[in-house]
C-alpha positions as CSV (number, residue, x, y, z in Angstrom):
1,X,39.2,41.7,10.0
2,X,41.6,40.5,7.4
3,X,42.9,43.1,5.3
4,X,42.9,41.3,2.4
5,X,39.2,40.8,2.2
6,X,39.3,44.6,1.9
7,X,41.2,45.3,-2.0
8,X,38.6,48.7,-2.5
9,X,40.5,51.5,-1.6
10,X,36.7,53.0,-1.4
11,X,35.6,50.5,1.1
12,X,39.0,50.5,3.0
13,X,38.2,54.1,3.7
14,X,34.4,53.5,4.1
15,X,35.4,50.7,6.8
16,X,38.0,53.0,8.5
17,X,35.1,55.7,9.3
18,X,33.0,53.0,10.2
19,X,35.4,51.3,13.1
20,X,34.2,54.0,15.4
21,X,30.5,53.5,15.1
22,X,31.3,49.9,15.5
23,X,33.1,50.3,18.6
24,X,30.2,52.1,19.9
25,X,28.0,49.2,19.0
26,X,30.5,46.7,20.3
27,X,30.8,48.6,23.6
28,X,26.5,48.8,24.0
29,X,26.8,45.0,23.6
30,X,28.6,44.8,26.4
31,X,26.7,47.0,28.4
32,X,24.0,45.0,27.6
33,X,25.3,41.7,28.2
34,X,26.2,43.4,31.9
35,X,22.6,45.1,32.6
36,X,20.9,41.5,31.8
37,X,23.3,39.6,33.8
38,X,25.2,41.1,36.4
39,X,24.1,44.8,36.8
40,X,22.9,46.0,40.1
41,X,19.5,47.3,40.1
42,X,20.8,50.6,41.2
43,X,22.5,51.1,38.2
44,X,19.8,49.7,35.8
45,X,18.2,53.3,35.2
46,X,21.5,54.8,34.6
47,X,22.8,52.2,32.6
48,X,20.0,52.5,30.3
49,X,20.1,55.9,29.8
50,X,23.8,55.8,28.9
51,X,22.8,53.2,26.1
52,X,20.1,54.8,24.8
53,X,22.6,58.0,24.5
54,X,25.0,55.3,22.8
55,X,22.3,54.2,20.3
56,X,21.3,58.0,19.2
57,X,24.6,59.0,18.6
58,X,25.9,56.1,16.5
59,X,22.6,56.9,14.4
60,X,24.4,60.7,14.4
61,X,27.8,59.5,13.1
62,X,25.7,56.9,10.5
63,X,24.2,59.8,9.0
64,X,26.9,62.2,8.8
65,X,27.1,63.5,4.9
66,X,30.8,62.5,4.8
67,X,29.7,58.9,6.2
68,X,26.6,58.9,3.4
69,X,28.4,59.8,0.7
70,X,31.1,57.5,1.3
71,X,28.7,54.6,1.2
72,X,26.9,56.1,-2.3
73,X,30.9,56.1,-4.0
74,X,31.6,52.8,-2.6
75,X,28.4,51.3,-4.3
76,X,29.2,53.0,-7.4
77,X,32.7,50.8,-7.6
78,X,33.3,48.4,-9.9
79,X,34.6,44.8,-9.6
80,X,34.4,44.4,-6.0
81,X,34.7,41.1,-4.6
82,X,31.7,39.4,-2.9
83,X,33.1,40.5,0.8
84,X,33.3,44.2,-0.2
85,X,29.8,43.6,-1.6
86,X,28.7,42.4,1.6
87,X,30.1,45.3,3.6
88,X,28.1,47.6,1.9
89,X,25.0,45.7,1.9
90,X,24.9,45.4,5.7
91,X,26.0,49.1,5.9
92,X,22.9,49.8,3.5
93,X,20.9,47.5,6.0
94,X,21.8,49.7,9.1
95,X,21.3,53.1,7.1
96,X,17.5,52.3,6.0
97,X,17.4,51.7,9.7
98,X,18.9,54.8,11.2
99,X,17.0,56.9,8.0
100,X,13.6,55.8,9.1
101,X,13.9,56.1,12.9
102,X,13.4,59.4,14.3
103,X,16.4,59.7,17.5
104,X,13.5,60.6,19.8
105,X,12.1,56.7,19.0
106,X,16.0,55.0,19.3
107,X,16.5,56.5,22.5
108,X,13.7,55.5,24.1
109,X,13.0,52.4,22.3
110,X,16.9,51.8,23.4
111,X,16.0,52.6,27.2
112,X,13.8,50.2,27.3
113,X,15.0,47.1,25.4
């Protein structure tokens, strides 16, 4: 990501918390990829479990108040440039998401995707 998309000192903090729910997404992609392609079907239950554990706990970071609040200031900001708008309509995307969906549903739904 270039840095200087990023001129919000709201969003550049917003985006800093958000790197580790994004690697947690980036690493389920992966798993993914490998459970449709190459994984053994041994390893299929486990690997699905492990995802679907994945999935509920980036919906627990997502939520967290500090993580919340962070997205409320950062659309309260003025004069943000239309990349710093689009981060926080994609994070607003994901939070309707993760606010809707009980964990119970994302983990199995997740287990069985």
């Amino acid at each position: 990501m270039e840095e200087k998309k990023l001129n919000n000192s709201v969003i550049k903090e917003l985006m800093e918390k958000y790197k580790t729910i994004w690697a947690l997404s980036h690493f389920g992609s992966l798993a993914h990829w490998d459970l449709n392609t190459y994984m053994p079907e041994e390893g299929i239950e486990s690997r699905a479990e492990a995802l679907a554990k994945l999935a509920v706990l980036s919906q627990k970071m997502f939520l967290e108040k500090d993580f919340l609040s962070l997205i409320k200031k950062a659309e309260n900001e003025k004069e943000l440039n239309d990349y710093e708008k689009a981060v926080i309509r994609l994070l607003n995307r994901s939070l309707k998401y993760y606010q809707k969906l009980p964990p119970e549903f994302i983990e199995e739904f997740t287990k069985y995707s």
